[in-house]
C-alpha positions in Angstrom: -33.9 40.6 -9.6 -35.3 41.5 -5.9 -38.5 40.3 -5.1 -38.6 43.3 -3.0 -39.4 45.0 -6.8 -43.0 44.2 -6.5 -44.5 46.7 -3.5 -42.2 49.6 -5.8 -44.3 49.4 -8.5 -41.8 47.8 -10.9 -42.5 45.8 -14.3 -39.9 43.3 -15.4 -39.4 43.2 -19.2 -38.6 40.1 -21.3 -37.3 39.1 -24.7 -35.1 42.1 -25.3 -33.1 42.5 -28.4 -29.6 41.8 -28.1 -28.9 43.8 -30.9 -28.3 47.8 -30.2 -30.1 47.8 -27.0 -29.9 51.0 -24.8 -31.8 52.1 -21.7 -32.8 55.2 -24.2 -34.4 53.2 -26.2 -36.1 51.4 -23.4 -37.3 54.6 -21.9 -38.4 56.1 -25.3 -40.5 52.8 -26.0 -42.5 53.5 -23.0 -42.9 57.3 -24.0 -44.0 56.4 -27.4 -46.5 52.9 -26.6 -46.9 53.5 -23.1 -47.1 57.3 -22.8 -45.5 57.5 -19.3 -42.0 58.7 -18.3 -40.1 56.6 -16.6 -38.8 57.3 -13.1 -34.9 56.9 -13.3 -32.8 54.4 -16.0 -34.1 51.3 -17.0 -31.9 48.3 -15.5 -30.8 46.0 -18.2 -30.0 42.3 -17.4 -27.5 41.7 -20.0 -26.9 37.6 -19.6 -25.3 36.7 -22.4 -26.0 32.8 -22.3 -29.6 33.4 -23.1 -30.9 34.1 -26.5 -32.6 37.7 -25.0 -31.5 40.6 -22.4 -34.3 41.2 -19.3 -34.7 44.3 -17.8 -36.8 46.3 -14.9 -38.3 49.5 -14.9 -40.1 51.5 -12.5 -43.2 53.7 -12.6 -44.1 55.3 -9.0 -47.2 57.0 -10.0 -50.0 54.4 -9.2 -52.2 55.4 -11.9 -49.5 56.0 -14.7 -48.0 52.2 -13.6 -51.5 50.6 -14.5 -51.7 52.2 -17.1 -48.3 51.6 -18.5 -48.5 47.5 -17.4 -51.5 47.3 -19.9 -50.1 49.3 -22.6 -46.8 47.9 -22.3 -47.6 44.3 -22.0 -46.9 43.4 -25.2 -44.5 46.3 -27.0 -41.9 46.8 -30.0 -37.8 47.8 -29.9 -36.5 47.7 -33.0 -39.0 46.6 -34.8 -38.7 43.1 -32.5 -41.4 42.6 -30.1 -40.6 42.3 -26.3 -43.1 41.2 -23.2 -43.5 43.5 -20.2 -45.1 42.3 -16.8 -45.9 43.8 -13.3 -45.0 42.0 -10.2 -46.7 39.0 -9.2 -46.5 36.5 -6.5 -48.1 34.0 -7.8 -45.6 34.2 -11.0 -42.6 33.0 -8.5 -40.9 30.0 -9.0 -42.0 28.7 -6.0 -45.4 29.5 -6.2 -46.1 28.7 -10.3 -47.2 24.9 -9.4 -50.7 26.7 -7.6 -50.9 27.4 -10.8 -50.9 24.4 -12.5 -54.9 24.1 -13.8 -54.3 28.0 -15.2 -51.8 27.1 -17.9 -52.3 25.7 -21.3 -49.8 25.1 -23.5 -50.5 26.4 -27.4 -50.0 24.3 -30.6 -49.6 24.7 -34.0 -49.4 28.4 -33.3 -49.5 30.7 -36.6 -46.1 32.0 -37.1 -47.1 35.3 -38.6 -48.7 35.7 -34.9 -47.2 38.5 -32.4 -48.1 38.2 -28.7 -50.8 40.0 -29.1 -52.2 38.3 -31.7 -52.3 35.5 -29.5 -53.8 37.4 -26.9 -56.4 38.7 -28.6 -57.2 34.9 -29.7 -57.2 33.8 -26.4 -58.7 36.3 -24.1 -62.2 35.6 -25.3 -62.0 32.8 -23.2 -61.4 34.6 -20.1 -58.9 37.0 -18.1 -54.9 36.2 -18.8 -52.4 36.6 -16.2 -49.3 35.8 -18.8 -48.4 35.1 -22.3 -45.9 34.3 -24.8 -45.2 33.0 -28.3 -41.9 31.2 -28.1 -39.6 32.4 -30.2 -35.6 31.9 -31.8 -33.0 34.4 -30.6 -33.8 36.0 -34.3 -37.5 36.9 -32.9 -38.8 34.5 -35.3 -41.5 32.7 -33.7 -41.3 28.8 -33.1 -45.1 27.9 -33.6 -46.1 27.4 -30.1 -46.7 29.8 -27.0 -47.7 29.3 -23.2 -50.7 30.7 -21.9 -51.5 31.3 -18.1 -54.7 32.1 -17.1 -56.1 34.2 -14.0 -58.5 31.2 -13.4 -58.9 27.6 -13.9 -62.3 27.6 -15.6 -60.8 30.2 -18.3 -58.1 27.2 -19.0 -60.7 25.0 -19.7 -62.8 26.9 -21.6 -59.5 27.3 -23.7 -58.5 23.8 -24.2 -62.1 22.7 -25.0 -63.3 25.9 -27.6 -59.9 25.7 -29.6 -60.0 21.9 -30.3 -60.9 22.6 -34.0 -59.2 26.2 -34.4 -57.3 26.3 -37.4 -54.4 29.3 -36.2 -54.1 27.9 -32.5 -55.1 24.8 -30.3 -54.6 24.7 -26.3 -53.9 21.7 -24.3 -53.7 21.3 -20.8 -50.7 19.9 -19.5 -48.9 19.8 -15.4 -45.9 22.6 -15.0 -43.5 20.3 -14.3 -43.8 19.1 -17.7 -43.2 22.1 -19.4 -39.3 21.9 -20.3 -39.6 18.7 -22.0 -42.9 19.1 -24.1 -42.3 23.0 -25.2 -38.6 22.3 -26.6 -40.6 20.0 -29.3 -37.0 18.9 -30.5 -37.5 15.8 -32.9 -34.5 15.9 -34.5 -31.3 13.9 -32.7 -27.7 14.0 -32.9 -25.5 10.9 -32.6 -22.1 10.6 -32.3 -19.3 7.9 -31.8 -20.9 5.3 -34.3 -18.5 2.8 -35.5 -17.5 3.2 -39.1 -18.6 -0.6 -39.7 -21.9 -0.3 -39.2 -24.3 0.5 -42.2 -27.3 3.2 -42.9 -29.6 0.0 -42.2 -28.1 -1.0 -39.0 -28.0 2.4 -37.4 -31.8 2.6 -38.4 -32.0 -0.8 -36.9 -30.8 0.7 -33.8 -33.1 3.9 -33.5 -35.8 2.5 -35.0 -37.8 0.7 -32.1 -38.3 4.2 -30.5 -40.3 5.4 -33.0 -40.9 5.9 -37.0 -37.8 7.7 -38.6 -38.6 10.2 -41.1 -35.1 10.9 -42.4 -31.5 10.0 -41.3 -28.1 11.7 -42.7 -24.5 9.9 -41.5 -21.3 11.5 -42.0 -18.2 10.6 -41.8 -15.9 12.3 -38.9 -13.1 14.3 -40.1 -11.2 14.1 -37.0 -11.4 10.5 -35.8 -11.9 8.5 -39.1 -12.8 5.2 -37.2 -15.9 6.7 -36.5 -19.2 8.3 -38.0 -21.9 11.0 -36.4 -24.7 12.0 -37.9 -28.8 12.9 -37.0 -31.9 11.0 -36.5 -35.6 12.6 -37.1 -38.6 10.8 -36.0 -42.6 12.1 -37.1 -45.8 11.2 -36.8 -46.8 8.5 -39.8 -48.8 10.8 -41.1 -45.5 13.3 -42.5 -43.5 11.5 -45.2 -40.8 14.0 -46.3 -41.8 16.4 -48.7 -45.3 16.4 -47.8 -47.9 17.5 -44.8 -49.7 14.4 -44.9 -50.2 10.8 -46.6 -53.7 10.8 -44.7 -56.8 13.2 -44.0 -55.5 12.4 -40.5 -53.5 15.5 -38.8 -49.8 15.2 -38.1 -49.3 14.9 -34.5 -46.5 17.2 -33.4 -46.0 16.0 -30.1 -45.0 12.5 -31.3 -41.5 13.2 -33.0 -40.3 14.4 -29.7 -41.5 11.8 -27.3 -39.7 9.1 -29.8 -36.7 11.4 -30.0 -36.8 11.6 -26.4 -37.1 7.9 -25.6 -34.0 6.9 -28.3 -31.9 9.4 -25.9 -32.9 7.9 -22.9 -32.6 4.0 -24.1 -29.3 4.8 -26.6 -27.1 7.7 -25.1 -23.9 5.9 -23.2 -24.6 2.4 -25.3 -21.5 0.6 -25.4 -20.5 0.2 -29.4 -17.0 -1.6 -28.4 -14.3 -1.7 -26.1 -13.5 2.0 -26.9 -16.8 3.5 -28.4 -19.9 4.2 -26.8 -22.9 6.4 -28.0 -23.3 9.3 -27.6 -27.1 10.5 -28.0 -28.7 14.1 -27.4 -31.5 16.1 -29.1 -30.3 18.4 -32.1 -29.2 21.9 -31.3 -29.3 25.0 -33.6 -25.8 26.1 -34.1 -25.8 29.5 -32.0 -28.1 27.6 -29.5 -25.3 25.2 -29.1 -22.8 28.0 -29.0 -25.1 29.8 -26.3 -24.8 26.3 -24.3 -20.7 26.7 -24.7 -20.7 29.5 -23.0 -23.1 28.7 -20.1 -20.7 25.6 -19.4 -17.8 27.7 -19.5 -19.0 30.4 -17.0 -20.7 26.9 -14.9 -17.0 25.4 -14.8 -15.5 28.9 -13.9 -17.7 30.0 -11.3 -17.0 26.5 -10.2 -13.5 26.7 -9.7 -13.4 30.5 -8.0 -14.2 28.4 -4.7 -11.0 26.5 -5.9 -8.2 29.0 -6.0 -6.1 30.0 -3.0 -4.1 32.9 -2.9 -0.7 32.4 -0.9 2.1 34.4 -0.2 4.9 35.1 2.3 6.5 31.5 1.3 10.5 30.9 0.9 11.7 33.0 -2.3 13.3 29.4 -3.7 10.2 27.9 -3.9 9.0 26.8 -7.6 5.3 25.3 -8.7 6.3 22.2 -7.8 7.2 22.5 -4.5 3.5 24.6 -3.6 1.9 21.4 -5.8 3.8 19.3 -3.1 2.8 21.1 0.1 -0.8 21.8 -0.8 -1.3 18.2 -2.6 -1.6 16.8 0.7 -5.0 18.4 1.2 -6.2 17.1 -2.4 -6.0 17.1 -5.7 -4.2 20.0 -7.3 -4.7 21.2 -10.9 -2.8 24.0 -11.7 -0.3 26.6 -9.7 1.1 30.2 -10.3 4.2 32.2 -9.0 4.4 35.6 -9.8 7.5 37.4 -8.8 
């Protein structure tokens, strides 16, 4: 989407339904919560690697488009809730690191929450530029959200007044980190383990990166020689089954950091001549489907720069003979002839 968008008085919408989505129902959302018409069809980013469509919509009246980015911020289709924001520089990819000391990240998040729960929460502690509760592709909401704040005092003010909050607690963290600490994936998948080795050894082997709270091993159907199976690391404090063995709090953000260091010190460990590891963090089935398909539009958008059309070459020419005069410019995969 154009940056030019933001002197037109556009507001990009996020979190979208996939399900039975329509421009219709776009515009009749912002009739019905927002009470403005729309000027022309809402534009639908329909990406269908991501677990929500985007979109962009445009208001030309200056007064109706305030109006409409406050009412609209945070607003229902289909009963799912969806995030709408106004143009903002600062909100760029290249400009979000200035605003590093405005974002908290948001713990322990209640999951009967909506955005605007969160909000509510939150704005006592000053002026927000941007929220969200994360959420799964089902619009069920992962227990954690991201906050950024219009100023750096109102982060602080966050981070120190919900320290003891029982629905929501801010920390302060650098952008850069985001990606790692919000996927809060504690849970890892390991593949390519010989069949020789025993439950005990395989804990031996992930368990100097952290305490394991459960690990199941299966056999592989395909390649009997060798097992796969998943790894979960938490805090001391969780035993399975329970919350706590202590009166001290489970620390969330433990589990991931040991899951993360087992991938970095075990993924590509040689096993045998033949075998190595291979070590990743669990994926939700349709997230690992959505992955699929990003890989398989990566590797063809990848190989549209490959392809060469040719034509006007001798009739008794075959695919070998075009592998033949073309392979001594590189390696060729594939060739076509159609007569």
């Amino acid at each position: 989407m154009s940056q030019s968008f933001g002197d037109q008085n556009y507001i990009y919408l996020y979190d979208l339904p996939k399900d039975d989505l329509s421009s219709t129902k776009i515009a009749h959302a912002f009739e019905s919560q927002g009470k403005v018409t729309l000027n022309g069809k809402p534009q639908i980013r329909r990406d269908l690697t991501r677990p929500f469509y985007s979109g962009i919509v445009q208001i030309k009246d200056a007064q109706q488009f305030s109006d409409a980015a406050e009412a609209m911020r945070y607003f229902q289709i289909n009963g799912k809730w969806c995030r709408a924001l106004k143009f903002d520089k600062q909100l760029l990819g290249s400009n979000k690191e200035k605003l590093q000391n405005h974002n908290v990240f948001v713990r322990t998040v209640n999951k009967e929450w909506s955005h605007q729960d969160l909000h509510n929460k939150f704005s006592a502690f000053g002026p927000i530029k941007s929220l969200k509760i994360s959420m799964n592709s089902d619009h069920t909401s992962r227990g954690y959200g991201f906050i950024c704040f219009q100023d750096e005092e109102s982060a602080h003010k966050s981070v120190q007044g919900s320290q003891n909050d029982p629905d929501a607690i801010a920390m302060k963290f650098e952008v850069r980190q985001q990606r790692n600490i919000f996927s809060l994936v504690n849970n890892v998948y390991v593949k390519n383990i010989p069949e020789s080795m025993s439950d005990q050894e395989v804990n031996a082997l992930f368990a100097p990166y952290g305490n394991i709270e459960s690990m199941v091993l299966s056999q592989n159907p395909n390649v009997k020689e060798v097992k796969f199976g998943f790894v979960c690391y938490s805090d001391k404090n969780k035993v399975k089954g329970t919350e706590t063995t202590t009166k001290e709090p489970v620390d969330k953000a433990y589990g991931p950091a040991c899951a993360q260091k087992a991938i970095d010190a075990l993924n590509g460990k040689k096993m045998s001549d033949t075998l190595q590891l291979y070590v990743r963090a669990a994926m939700k089935k349709e997230d690992r489907q959505n992955e699929k398909v990003r890989e398989t539009l990566r590797y063809k958008q990848s190989k549209k720069r490959c392809n060469l059309y040719v034509k006007n070459f001798p009739s008794d020419w075959n695919e070998e003979k075009l592998a033949e005069v073309f392979g001594q410019f590189g390696e060729t995969e594939k060739g076509g002839i159609k007569i």
